[in-house]
py3Dmol code that shows the C-alpha trace and the ligand (Angstrom):
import py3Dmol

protein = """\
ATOM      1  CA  UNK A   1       0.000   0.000   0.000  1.00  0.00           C
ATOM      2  CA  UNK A   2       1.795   3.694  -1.064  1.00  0.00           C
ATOM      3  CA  UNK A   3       1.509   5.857   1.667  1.00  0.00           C
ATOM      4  CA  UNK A   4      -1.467   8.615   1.197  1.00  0.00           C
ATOM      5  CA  UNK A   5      -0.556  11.251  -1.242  1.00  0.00           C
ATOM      6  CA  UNK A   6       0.169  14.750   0.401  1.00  0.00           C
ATOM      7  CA  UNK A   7      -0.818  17.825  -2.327  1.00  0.00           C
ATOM      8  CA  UNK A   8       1.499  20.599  -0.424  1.00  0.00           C
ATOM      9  CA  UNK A   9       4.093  18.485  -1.811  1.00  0.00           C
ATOM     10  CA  UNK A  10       2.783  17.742  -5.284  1.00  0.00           C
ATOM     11  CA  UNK A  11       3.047  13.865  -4.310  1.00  0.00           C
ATOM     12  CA  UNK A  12       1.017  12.204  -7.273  1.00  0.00           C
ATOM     13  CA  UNK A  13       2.337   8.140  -7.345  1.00  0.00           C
ATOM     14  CA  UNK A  14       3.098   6.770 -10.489  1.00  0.00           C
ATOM     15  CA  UNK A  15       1.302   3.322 -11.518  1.00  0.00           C
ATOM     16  CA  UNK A  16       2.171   2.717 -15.144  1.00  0.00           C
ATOM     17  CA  UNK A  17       4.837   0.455 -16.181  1.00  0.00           C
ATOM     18  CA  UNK A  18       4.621   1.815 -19.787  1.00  0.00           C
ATOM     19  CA  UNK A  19       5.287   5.468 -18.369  1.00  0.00           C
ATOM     20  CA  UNK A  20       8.481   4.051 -15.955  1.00  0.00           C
ATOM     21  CA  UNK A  21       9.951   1.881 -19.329  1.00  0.00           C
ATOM     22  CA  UNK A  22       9.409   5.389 -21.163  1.00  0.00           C
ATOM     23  CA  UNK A  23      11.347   7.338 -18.993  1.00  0.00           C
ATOM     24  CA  UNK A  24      14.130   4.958 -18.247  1.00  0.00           C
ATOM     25  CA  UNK A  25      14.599   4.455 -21.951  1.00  0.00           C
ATOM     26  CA  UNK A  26      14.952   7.708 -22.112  1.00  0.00           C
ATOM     27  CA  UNK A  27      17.784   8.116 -19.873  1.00  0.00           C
ATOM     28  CA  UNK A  28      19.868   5.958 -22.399  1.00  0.00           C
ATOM     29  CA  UNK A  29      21.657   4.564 -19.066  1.00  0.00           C
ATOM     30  CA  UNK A  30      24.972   2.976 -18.728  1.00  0.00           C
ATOM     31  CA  UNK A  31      26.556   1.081 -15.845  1.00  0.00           C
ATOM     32  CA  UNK A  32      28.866   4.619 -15.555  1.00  0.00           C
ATOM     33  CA  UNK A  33      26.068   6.784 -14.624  1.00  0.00           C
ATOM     34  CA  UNK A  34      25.425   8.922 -11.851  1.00  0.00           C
ATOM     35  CA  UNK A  35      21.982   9.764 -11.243  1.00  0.00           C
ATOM     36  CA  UNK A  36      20.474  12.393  -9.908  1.00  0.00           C
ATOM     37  CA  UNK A  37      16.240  12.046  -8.852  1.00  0.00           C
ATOM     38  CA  UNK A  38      14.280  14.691  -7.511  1.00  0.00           C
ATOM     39  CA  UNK A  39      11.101  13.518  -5.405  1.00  0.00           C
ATOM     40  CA  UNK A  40      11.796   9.593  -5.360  1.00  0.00           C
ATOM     41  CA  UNK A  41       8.545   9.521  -3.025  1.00  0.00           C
ATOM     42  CA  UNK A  42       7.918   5.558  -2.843  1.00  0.00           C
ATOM     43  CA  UNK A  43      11.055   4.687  -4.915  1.00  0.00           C
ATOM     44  CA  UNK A  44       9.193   3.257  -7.834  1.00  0.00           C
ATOM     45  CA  UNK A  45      11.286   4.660 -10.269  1.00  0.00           C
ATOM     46  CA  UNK A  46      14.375   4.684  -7.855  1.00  0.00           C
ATOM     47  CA  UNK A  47      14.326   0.597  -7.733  1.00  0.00           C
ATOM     48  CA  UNK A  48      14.477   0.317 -11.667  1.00  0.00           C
ATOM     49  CA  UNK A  49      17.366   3.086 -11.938  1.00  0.00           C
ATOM     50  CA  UNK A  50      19.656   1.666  -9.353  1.00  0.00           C
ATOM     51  CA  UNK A  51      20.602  -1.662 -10.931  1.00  0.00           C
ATOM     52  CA  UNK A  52      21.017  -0.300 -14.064  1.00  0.00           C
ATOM     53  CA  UNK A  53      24.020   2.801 -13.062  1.00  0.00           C
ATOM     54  CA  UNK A  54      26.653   3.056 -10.705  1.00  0.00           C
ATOM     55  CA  UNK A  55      25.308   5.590  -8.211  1.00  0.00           C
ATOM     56  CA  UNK A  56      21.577   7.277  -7.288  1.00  0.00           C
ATOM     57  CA  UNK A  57      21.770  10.585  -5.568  1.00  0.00           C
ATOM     58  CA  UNK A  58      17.839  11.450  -4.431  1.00  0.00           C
ATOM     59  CA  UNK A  59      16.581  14.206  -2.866  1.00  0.00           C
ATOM     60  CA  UNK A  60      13.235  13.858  -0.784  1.00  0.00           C
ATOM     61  CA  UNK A  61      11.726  17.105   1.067  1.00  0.00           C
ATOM     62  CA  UNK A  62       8.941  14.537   2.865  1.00  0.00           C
ATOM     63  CA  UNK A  63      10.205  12.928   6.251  1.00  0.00           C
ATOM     64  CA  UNK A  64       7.537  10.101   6.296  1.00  0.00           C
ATOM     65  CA  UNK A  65       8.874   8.881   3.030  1.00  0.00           C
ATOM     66  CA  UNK A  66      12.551   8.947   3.878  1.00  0.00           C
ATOM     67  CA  UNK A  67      12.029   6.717   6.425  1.00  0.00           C
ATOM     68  CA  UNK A  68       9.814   4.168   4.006  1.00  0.00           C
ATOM     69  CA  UNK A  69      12.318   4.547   1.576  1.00  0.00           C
ATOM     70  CA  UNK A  70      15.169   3.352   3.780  1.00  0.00           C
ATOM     71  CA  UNK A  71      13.467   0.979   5.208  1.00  0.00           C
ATOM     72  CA  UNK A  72      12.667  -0.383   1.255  1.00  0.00           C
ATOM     73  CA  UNK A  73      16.332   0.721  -0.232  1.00  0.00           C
ATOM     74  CA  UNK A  74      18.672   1.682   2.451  1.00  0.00           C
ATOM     75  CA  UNK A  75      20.773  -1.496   2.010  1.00  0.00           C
ATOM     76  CA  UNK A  76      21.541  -1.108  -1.642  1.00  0.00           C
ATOM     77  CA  UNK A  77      25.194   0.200  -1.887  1.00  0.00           C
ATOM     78  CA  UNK A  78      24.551   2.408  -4.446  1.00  0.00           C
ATOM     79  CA  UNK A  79      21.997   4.330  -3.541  1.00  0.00           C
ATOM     80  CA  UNK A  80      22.191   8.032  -1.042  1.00  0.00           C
ATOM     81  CA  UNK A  81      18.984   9.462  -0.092  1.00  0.00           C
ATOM     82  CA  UNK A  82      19.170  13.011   0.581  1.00  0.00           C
ATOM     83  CA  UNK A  83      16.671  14.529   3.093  1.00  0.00           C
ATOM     84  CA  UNK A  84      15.385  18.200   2.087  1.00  0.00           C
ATOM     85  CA  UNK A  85      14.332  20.649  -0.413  1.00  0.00           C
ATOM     86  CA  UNK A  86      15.831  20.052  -3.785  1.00  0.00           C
ATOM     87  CA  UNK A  87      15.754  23.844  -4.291  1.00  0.00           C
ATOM     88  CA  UNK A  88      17.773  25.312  -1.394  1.00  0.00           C
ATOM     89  CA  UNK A  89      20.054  22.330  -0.780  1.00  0.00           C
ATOM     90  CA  UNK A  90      23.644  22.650  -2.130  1.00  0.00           C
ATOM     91  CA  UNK A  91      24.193  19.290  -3.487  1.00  0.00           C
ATOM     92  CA  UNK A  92      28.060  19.875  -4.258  1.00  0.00           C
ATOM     93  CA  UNK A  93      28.378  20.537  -0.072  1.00  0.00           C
ATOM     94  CA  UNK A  94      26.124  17.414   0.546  1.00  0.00           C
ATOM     95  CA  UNK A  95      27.893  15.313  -1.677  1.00  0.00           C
ATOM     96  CA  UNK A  96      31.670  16.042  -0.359  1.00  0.00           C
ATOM     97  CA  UNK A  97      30.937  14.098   2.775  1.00  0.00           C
ATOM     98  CA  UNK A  98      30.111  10.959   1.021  1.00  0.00           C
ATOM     99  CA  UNK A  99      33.049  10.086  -1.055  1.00  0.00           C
ATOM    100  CA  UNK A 100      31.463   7.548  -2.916  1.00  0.00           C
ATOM    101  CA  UNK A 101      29.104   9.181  -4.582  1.00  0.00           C
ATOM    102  CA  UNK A 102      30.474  11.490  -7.213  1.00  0.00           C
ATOM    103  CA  UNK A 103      28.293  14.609  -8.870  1.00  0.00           C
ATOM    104  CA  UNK A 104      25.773  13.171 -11.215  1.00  0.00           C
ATOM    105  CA  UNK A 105      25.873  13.458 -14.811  1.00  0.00           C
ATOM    106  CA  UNK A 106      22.248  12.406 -15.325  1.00  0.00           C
ATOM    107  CA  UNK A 107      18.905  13.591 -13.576  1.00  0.00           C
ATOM    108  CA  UNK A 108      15.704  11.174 -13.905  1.00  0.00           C
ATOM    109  CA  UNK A 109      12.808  12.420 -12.354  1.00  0.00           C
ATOM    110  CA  UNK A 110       8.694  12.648 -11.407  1.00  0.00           C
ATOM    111  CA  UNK A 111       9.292  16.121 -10.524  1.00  0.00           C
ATOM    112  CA  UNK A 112       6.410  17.984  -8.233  1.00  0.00           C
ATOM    113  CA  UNK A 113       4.968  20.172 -10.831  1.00  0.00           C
ATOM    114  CA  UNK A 114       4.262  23.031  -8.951  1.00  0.00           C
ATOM    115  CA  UNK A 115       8.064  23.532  -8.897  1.00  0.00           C
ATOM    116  CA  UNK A 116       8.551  22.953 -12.291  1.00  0.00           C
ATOM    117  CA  UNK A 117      10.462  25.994 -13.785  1.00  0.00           C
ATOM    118  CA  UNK A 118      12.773  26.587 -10.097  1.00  0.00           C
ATOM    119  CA  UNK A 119      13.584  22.875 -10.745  1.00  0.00           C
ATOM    120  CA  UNK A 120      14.347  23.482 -14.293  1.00  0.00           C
ATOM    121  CA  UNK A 121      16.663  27.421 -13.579  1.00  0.00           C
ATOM    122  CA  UNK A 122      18.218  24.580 -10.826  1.00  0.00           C
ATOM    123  CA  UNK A 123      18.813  21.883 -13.851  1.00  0.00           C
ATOM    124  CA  UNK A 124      20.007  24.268 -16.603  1.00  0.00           C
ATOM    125  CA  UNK A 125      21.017  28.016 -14.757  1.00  0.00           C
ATOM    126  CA  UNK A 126      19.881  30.680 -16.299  1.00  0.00           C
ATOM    127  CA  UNK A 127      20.669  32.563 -19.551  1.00  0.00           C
ATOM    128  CA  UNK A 128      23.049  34.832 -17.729  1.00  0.00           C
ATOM    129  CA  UNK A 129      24.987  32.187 -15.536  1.00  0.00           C
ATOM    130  CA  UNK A 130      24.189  28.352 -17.568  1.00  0.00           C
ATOM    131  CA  UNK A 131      25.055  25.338 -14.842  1.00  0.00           C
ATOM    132  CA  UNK A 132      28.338  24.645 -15.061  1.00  0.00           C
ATOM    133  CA  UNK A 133      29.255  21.492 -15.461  1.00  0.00           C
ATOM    134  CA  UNK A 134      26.416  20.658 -17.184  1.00  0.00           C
ATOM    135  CA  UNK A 135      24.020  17.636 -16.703  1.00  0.00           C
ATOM    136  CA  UNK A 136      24.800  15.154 -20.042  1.00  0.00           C
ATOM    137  CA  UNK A 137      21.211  14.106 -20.247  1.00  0.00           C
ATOM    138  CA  UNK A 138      17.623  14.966 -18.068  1.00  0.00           C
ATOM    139  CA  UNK A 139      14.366  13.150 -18.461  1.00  0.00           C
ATOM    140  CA  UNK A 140      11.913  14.714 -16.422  1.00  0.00           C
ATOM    141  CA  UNK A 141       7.955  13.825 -16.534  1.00  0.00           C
ATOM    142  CA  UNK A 142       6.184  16.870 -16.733  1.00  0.00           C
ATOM    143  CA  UNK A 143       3.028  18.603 -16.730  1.00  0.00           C
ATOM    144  CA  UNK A 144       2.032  18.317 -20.502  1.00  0.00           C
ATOM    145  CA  UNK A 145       1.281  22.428 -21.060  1.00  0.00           C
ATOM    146  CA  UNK A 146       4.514  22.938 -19.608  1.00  0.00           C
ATOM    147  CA  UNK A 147       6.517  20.060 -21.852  1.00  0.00           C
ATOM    148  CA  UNK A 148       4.964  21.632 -24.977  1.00  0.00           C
ATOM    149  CA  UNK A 149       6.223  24.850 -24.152  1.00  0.00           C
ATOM    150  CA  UNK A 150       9.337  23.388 -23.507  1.00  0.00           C
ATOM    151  CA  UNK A 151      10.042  21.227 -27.313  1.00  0.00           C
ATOM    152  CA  UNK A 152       7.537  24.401 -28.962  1.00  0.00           C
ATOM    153  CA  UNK A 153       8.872  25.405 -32.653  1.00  0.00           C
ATOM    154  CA  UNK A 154       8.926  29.289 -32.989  1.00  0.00           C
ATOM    155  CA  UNK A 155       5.453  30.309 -33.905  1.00  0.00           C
ATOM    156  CA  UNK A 156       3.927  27.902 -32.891  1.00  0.00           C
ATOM    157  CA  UNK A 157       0.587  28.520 -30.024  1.00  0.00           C
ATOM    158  CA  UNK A 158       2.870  27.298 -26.760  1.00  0.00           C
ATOM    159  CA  UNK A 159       5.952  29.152 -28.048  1.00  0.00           C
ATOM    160  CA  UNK A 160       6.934  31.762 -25.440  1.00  0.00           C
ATOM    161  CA  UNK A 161       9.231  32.836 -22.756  1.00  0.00           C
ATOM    162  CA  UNK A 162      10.097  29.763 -21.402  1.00  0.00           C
ATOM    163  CA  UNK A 163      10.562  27.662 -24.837  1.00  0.00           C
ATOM    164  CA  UNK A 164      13.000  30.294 -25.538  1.00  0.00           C
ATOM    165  CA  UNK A 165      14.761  30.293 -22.110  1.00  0.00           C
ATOM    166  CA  UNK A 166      14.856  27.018 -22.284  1.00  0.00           C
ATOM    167  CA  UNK A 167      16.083  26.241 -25.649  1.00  0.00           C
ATOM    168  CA  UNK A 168      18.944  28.748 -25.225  1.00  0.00           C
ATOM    169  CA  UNK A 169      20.233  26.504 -22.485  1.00  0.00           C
ATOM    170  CA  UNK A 170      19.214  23.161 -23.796  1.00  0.00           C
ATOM    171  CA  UNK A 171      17.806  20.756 -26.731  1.00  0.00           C
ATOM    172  CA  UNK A 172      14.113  19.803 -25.750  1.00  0.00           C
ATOM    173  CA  UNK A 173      12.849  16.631 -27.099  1.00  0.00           C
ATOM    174  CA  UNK A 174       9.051  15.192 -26.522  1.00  0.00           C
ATOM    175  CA  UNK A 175       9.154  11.543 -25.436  1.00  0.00           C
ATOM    176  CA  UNK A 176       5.844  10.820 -24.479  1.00  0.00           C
ATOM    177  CA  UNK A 177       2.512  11.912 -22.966  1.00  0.00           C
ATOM    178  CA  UNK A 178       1.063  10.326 -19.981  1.00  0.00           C
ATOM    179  CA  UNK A 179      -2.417  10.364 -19.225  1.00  0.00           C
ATOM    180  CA  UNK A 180      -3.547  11.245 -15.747  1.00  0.00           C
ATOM    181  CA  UNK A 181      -4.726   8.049 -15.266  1.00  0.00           C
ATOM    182  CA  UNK A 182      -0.893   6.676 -14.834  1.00  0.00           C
ATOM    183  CA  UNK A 183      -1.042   8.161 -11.446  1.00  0.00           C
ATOM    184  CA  UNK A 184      -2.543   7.443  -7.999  1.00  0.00           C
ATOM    185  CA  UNK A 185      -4.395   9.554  -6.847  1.00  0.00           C
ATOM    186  CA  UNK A 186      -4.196  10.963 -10.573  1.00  0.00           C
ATOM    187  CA  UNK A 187      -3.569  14.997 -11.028  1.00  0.00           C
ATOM    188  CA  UNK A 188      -6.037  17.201 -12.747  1.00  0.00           C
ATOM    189  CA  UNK A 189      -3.744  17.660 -15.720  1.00  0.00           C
ATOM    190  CA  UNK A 190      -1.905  15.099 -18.057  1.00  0.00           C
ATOM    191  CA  UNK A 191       1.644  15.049 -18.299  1.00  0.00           C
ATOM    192  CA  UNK A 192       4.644  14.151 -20.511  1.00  0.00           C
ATOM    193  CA  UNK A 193       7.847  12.919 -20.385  1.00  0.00           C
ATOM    194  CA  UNK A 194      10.717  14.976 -21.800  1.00  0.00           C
ATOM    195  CA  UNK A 195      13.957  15.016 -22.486  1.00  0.00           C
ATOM    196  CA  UNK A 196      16.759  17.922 -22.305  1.00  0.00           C
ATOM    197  CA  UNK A 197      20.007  17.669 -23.728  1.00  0.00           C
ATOM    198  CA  UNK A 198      22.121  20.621 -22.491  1.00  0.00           C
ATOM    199  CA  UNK A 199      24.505  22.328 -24.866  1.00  0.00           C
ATOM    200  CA  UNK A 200      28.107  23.160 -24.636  1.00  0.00           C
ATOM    201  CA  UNK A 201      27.786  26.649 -24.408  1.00  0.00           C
ATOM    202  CA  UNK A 202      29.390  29.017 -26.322  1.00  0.00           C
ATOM    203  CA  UNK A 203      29.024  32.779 -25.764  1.00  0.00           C
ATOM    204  CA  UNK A 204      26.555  33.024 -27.624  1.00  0.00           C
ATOM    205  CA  UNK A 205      24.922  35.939 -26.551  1.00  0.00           C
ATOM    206  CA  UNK A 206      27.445  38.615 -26.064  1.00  0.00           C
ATOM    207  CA  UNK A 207      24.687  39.979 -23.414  1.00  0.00           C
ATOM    208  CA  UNK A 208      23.184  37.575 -21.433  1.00  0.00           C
ATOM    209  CA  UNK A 209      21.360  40.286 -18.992  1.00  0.00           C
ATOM    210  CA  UNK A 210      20.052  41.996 -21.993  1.00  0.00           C
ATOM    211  CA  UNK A 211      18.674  39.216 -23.505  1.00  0.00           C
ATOM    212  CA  UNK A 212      17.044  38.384 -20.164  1.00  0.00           C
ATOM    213  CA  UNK A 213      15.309  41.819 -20.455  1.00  0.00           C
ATOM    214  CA  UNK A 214      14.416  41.983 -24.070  1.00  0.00           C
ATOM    215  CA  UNK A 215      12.551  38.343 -23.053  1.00  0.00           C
ATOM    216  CA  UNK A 216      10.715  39.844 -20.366  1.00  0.00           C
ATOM    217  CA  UNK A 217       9.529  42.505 -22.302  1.00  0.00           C
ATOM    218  CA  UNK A 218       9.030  41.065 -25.483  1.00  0.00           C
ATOM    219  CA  UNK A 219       6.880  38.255 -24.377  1.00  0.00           C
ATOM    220  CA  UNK A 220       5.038  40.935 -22.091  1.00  0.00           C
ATOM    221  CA  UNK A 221       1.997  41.277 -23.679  1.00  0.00           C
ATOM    222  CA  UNK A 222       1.742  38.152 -26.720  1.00  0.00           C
ATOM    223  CA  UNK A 223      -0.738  39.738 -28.962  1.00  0.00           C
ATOM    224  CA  UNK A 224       1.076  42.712 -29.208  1.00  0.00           C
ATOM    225  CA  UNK A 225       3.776  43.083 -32.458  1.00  0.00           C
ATOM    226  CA  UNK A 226       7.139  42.726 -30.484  1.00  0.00           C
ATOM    227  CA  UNK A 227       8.041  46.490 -31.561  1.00  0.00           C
ATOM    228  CA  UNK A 228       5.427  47.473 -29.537  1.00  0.00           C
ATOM    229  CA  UNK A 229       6.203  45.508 -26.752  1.00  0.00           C
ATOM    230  CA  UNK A 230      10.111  46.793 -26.378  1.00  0.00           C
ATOM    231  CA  UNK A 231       9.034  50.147 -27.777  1.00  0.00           C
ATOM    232  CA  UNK A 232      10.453  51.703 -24.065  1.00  0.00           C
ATOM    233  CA  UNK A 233      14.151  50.605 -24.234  1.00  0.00           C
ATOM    234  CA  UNK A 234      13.743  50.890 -28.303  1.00  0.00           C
ATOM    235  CA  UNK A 235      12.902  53.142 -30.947  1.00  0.00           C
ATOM    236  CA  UNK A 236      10.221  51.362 -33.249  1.00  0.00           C
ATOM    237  CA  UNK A 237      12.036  52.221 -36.296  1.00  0.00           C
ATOM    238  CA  UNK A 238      15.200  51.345 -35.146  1.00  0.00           C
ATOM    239  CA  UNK A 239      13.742  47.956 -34.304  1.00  0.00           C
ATOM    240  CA  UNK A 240      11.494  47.729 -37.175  1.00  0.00           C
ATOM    241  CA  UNK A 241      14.701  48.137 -39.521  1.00  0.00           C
ATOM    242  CA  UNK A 242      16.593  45.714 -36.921  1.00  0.00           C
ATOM    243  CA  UNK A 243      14.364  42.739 -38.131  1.00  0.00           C
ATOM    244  CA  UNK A 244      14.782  43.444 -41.221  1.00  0.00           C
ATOM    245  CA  UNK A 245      18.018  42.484 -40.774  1.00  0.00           C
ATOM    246  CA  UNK A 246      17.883  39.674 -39.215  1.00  0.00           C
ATOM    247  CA  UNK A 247      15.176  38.472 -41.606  1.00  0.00           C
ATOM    248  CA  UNK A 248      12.530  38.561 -39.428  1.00  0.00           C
ATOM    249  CA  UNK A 249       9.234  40.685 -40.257  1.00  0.00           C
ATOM    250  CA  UNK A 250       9.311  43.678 -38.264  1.00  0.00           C
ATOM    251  CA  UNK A 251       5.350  43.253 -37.640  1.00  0.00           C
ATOM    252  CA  UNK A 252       6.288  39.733 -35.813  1.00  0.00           C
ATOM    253  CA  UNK A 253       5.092  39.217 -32.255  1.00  0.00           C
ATOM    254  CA  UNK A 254       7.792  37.682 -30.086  1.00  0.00           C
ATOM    255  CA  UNK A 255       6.759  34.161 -30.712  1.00  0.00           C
ATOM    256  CA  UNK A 256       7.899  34.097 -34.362  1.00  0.00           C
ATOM    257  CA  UNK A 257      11.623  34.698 -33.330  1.00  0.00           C
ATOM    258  CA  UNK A 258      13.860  31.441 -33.242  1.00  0.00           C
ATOM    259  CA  UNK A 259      16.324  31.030 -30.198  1.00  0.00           C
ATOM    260  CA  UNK A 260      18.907  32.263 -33.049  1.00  0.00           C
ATOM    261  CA  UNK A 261      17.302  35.426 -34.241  1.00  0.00           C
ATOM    262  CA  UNK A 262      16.764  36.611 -30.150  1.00  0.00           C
ATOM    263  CA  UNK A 263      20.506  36.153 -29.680  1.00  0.00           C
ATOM    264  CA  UNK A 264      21.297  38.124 -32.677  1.00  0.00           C
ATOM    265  CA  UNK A 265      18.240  40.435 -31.940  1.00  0.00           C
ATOM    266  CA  UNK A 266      20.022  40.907 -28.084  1.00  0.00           C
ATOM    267  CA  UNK A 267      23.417  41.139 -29.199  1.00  0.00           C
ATOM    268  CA  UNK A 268      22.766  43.739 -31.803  1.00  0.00           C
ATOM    269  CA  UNK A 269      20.910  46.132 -29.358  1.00  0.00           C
ATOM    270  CA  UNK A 270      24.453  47.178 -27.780  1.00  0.00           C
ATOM    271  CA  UNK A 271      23.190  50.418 -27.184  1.00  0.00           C
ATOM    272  CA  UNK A 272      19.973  49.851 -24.571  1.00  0.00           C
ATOM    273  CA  UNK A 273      20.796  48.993 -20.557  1.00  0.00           C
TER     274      UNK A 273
END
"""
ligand_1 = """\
26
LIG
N 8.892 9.808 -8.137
C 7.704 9.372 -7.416
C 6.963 10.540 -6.726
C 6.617 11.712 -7.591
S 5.632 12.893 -6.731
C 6.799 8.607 -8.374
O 7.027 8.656 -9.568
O 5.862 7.944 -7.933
C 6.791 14.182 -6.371
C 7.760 13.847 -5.266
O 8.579 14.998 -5.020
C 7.114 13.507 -3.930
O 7.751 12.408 -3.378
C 7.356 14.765 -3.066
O 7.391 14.514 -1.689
C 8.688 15.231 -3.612
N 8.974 16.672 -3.418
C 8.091 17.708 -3.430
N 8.724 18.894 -3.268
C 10.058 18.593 -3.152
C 11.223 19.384 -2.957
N 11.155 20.728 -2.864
N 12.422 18.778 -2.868
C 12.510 17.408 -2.974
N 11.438 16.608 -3.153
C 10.220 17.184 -3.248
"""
view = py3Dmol.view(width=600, height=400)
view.addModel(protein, "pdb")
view.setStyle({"model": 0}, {"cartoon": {"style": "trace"}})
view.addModel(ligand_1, "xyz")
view.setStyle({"model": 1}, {"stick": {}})
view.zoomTo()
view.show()
């Protein structure tokens, strides 16, 4: 019997064998691996990961469940549950007391979704300050609205701030949807497995602050044409002739712009703050 579901910490349970083979596939594991997994609540996912890789790191904010999953795992070598809040626990200081588990190059996780995008600046950084070193591979199940922002194609309906934020940091792939019905008790939304491939960065964007801003505003108010919308740190024309530029029609709405054309857009704007 799974312990009752508690909804302060997003604790859905996850019944579907089809959805755990999905998201292990996913992971493309190897024996070398070092996994990280946020929220292992009953370890149902946990137990299939650890034979497969060398370590699992796992980081559980509920008490209750700790103590089931030691009871359940604590005797497997390669496995180090961390008690606490994924978001304000410094996993580099937790992990230098136990020398035999190393950083993790992988994370696989049933995230809580109402922590999705602090989970995700955690995972990736941020435009101005990308994680260094970066993860190889994630697979994360989702909330499905939120994965289809996440693998959205410029102009497309879910394309916004996020899908470019996102992108910028990382290659977004859709691996599957999963109904609500996969979980116990189920949520009221479906969900989605996805996978995110970080890239090596270059400096791309010459500045990263800017491009922060120009986001903000840009995606400020979606129906408006994007000229509109950053009409307060730039002249229309100016911007209007910009696009041109850069090939992109100066009546576009921020949407339309790939994660290449807002780099260029950012790093031509050299003059604004
Ligand atoms: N992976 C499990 C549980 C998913 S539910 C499964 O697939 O069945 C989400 C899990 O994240 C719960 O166990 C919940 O207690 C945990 N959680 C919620 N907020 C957290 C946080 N801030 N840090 C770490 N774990 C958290």
């Amino acid at each position: 019997m799974n312990p009752k579901a508690r909804k302060q910490f997003g604790q859905h349970w996850l019944r579907s064998d089809k959805a755990l083979n999905a998201i292990v596939a996913a992971a493309k594991l190897n024996k070398s691996d070092r996994l990280l997994e946020i929220g292992p609540g009953t370890g149902i996912l946990t137990r299939r990961l650890l034979p497969m890789v060398e370590s699992v790191v796992a980081v559980e904010i509920d008490r209750d469940l700790c103590e089931l999953l030691v009871k359940k795992l604590g005797n497997i070598d390669n496995f180090l549950l961390l008690q606490g809040d994924f978001l304000s626990l410094d996993l580099g200081t937790q992990l230098a007391s136990f020398p035999n588990f190393q950083q993790p190059n992988k994370v696989v996780a049933n995230i809580p979704y109402n922590i999705t995008g602090p989970i995700l600046e955690q995972l990736l950084g941020k435009i101005a300050q990308p994680r260094i070193p970066a993860f190889d591979l994630i697979v994360l199940l989702v909330q499905k609205e939120v994965a289809q922002r996440l693998y959205a194609k410029p102009s497309s309906r879910a394309f916004g701030a996020l899908s470019v934020r996102v992108q910028y940091l990382a290659e977004c792939e859709l691996i599957c949807d999963v109904p609500a019905k996969a979980f116990s008790p189920p949520p009221k939304v479906d969900s989605a497995v996805v996978r995110l491939r970080p890239r090596i960065m270059e400096p791309l964007v010459s500045e990263p602050k800017r491009l922060e801003q120009l986001l903000k505003l840009g995606f400020a108010s979606k129906r408006k044409m994007l000229r509109n919308n950053l009409k307060s740190v730039v002249e229309i024309d100016h911007l209007s002739n910009l696009l041109e530029q850069l090939e992109v029609n100066p009546q576009a709405r921020a949407e339309n712009l790939s994660v290449a054309q807002w780099v260029a857009l950012s790093n031509h704007l050299t003059h604004i703050a």
